[in-house]
C-alpha positions in Angstrom: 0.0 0.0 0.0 2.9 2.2 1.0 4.7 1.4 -2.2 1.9 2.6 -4.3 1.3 5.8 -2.5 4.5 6.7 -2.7 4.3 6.5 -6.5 1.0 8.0 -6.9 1.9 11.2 -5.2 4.2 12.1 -8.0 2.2 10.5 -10.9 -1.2 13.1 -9.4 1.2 15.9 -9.5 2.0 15.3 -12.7 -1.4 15.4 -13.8 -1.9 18.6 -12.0 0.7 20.2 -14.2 -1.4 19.0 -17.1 -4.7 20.1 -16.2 -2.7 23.5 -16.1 -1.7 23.3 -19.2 2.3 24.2 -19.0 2.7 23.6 -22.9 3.7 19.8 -23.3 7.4 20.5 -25.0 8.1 16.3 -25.0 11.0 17.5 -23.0 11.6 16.1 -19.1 13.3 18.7 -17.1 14.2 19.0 -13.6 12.0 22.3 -13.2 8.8 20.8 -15.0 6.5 21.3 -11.9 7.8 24.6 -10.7 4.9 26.4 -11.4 2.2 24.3 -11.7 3.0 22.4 -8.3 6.1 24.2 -6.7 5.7 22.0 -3.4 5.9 18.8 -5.4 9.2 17.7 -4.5 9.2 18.7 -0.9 5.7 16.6 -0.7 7.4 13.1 -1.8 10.5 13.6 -0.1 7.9 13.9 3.2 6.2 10.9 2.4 9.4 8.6 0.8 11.0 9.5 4.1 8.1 8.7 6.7 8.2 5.3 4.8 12.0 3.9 5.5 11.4 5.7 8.6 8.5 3.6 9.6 10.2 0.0 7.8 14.0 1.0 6.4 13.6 -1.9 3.7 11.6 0.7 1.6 14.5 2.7 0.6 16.0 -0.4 -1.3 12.7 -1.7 -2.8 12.1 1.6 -4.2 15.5 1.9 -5.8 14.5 -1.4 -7.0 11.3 -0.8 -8.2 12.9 2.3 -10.4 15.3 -0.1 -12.1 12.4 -3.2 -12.7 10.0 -0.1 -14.5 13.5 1.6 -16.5 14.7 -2.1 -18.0 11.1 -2.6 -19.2 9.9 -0.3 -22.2 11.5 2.0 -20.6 10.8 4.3 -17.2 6.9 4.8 -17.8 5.6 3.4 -14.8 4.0 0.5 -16.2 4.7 -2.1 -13.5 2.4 -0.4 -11.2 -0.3 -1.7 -13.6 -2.9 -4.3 -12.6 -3.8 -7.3 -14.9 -6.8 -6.8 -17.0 -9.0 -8.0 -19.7 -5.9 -6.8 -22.9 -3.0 -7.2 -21.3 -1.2 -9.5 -18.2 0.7 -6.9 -16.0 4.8 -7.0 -14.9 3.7 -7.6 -11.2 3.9 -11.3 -11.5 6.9 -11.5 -13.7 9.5 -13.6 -13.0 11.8 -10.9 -11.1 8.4 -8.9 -9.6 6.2 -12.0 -8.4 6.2 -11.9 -4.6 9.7 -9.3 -4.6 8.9 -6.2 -6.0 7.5 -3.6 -3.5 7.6 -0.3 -1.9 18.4 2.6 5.1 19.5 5.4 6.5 18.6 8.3 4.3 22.2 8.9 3.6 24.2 8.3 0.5 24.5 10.0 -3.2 21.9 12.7 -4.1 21.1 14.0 -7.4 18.4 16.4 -9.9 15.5 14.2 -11.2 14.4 15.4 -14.5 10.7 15.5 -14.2 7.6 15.7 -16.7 7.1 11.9 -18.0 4.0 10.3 -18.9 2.0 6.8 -17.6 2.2 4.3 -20.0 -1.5 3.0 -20.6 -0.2 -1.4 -20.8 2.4 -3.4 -19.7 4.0 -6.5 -20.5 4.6 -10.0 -18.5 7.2 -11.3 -21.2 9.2 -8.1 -21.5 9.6 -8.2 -17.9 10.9 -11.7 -17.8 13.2 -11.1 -20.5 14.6 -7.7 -19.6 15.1 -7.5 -16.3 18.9 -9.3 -15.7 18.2 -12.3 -13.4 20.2 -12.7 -10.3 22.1 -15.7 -12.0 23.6 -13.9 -14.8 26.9 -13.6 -15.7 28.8 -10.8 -16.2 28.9 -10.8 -19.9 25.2 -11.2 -19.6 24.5 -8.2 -17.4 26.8 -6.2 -19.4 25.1 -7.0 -22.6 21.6 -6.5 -20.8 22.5 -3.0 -19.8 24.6 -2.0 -23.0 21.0 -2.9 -24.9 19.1 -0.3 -22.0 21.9 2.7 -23.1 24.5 1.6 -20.1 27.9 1.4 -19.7 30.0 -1.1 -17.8 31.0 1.5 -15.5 26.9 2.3 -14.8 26.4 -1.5 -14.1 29.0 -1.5 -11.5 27.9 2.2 -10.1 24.2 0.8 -10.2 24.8 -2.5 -8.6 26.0 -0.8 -5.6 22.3 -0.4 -4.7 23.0 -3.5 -3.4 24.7 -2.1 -0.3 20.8 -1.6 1.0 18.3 -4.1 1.0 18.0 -7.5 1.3 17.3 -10.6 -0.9 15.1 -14.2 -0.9 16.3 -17.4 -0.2 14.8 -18.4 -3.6 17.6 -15.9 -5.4 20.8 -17.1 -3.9 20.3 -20.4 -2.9 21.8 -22.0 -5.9 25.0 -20.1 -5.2 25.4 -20.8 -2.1 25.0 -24.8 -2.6 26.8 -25.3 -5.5 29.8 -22.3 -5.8 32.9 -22.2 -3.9 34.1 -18.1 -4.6 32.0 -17.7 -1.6 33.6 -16.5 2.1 33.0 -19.5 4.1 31.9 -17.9 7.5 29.5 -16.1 5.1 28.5 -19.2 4.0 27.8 -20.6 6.7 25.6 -18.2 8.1 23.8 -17.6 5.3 23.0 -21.5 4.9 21.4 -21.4 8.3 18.9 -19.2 7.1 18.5 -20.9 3.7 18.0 -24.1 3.5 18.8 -26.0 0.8 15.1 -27.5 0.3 12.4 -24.6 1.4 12.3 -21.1 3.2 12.5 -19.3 -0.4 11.1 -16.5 1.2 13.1 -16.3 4.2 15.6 -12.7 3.6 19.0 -12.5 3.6 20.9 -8.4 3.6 22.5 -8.0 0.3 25.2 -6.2 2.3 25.9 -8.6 5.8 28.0 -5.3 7.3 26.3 -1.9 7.0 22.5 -3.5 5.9 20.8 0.0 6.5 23.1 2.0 5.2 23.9 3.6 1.8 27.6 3.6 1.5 30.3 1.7 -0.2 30.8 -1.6 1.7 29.0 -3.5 -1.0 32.1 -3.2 -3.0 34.5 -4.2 0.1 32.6 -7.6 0.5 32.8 -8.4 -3.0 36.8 -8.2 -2.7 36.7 -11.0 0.3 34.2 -13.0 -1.6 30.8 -12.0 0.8 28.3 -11.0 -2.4 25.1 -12.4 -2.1 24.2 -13.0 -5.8 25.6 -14.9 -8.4 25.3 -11.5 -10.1 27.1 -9.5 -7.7 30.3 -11.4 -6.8 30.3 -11.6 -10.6 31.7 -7.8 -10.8 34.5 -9.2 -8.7 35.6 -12.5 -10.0 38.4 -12.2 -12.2 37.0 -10.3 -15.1 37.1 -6.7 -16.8 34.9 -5.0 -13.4 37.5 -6.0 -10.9 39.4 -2.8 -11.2 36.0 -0.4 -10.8 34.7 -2.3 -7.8 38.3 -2.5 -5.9 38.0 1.6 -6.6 35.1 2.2 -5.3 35.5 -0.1 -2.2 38.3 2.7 -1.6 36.6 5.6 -2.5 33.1 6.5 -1.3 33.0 10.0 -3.2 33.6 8.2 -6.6 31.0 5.5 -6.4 28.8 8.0 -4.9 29.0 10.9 -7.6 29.4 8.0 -10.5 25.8 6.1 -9.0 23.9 9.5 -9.5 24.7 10.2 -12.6 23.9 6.5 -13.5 20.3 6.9 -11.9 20.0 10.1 -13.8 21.2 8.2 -17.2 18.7 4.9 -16.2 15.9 7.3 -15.8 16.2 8.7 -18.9 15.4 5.4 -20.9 12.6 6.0 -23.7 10.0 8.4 -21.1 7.0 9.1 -22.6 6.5 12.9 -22.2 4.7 15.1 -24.6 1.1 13.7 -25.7 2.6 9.9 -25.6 1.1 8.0 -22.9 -1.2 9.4 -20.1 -1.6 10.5 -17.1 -3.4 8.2 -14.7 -6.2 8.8 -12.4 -5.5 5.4 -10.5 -1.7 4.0 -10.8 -3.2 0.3 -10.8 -5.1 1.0 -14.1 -5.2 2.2 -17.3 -8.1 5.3 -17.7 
């Protein structure tokens, strides 16, 4: 419920703004709402922040959420959307179905370029094919963001997300009973609440040191072998990221200013703005 508010708030001002008629230019830009809804910003900030406040999970499944929507058809909000009689929605895709939802609000900040539009369907097969799994390699997740518009270097600045959050049984589990670049204390404790046979929804942190809190130690586990993924100890495992993640697991400024502009970049993948799309009166549905 919190997730959707959350979401809603901005997609409602937006319609404001159109109801006012600020000239649709197709163009997003960071001061889209500042006449039509000046307290726009200050509004969801309130709200995004009364949510990790109340359950600090939500920071990361928000993040989250963002990517899941961008590596879709692009960032149009359409994995908000509820099944119906034309299409089957992205909520019970493969990486969404009982996962996608709604930290210390610390870490990188950056300008969100405002103004996009709703897209009016979704799609269940795009969803399962776009979105990397957790058991790709790295030459898969570089591929799968290179066709999104990203770089290696954004994959590795993006990935550090990871230092938030936390994970199901049901996405590591195969790692952790059949790899061996994994820390063995790590291991270990991980097992216990992972069974080899069950508890797929039981939740592991995606970053065992600092869980809450956005800052670099992702990077540092992935040097002594702690990554909870498949996909994540894949950025340190011998091959071509190595280098970018033993840099940032030194220097918190540089993953910091390099994950913005990488969330700025992501959310910038095919918007609808102008008169493509719509502006929904109910995130769940189509008007």
């Amino acid at each position: 419920m919190m997730m959707r508010t959350l979401v809603c708030i901005g997609l409602m001002s937006v319609f404001v703004s159109f109801i006012n008629i600020n000239a649709v230019n197709g163009q997003l830009s960071s001061t889209f709402y500042d006449k039509s809804c000046p307290s726009l910003q200050s509004i969801v900030k309130s709200v995004v922040k009364q949510a990790v406040a109340k359950e600090k999970r939500m920071g990361a499944s928000l993040v989250r959420l963002h990517f899941h929507d961008c590596f879709v058809n692009g960032c149009d909000g359409s994995i908000l959307l509820d099944d119906n009689a034309t299409f089957t929605g992205e909520k019970s895709a493969g990486p969404n179905a009982n996962s996608a939802r709604g930290f210390e609000l610390q870490g990188p900040t950056w300008t969100v370029m405002l103004g996009r539009r709703d897209s009016p369907t979704a799609s269940l097969s795009a969803a399962n094919n776009n979105i990397p799994s957790p058991a790709s390699s790295l030459s898969t997740l570089i591929s799968s963001f290179q066709a999104h518009g990203l770089s290696t270097k954004d994959l590795v600045a993006l990935s550090g997300a990871h230092t938030i959050g936390q994970s199901r049984c049901a996405f590591f589990r195969t790692r952790f009973y059949n790899e061996t670049n994994i820390n063995a204390a790590f291991s270990t404790s991980v097992k216990a609440n992972c069974p080899s046979a069950g508890g797929d929804n039981s939740l592991s942190p995606l970053d065992v040191v600092t869980p809450t809190t956005f800052d670099n130690q992702y990077y540092a586990n992935l040097k002594i072998q702690k990554g909870l993924l498949h996909s994540d100890q894949q950025l340190f495992n011998g091959g071509s990221t190595d280098s970018q993640v033993t840099a940032y697991s030194t220097n918190q400024n540089s993953f910091f200013t390099d994950f913005a502009a990488a969330m700025v970049k992501m959310g910038n993948i095919s918007p609808l703005t102008g008169n493509s799309g719509q502006i929904r009166k109910n995130c769940r549905k189509s008007n």
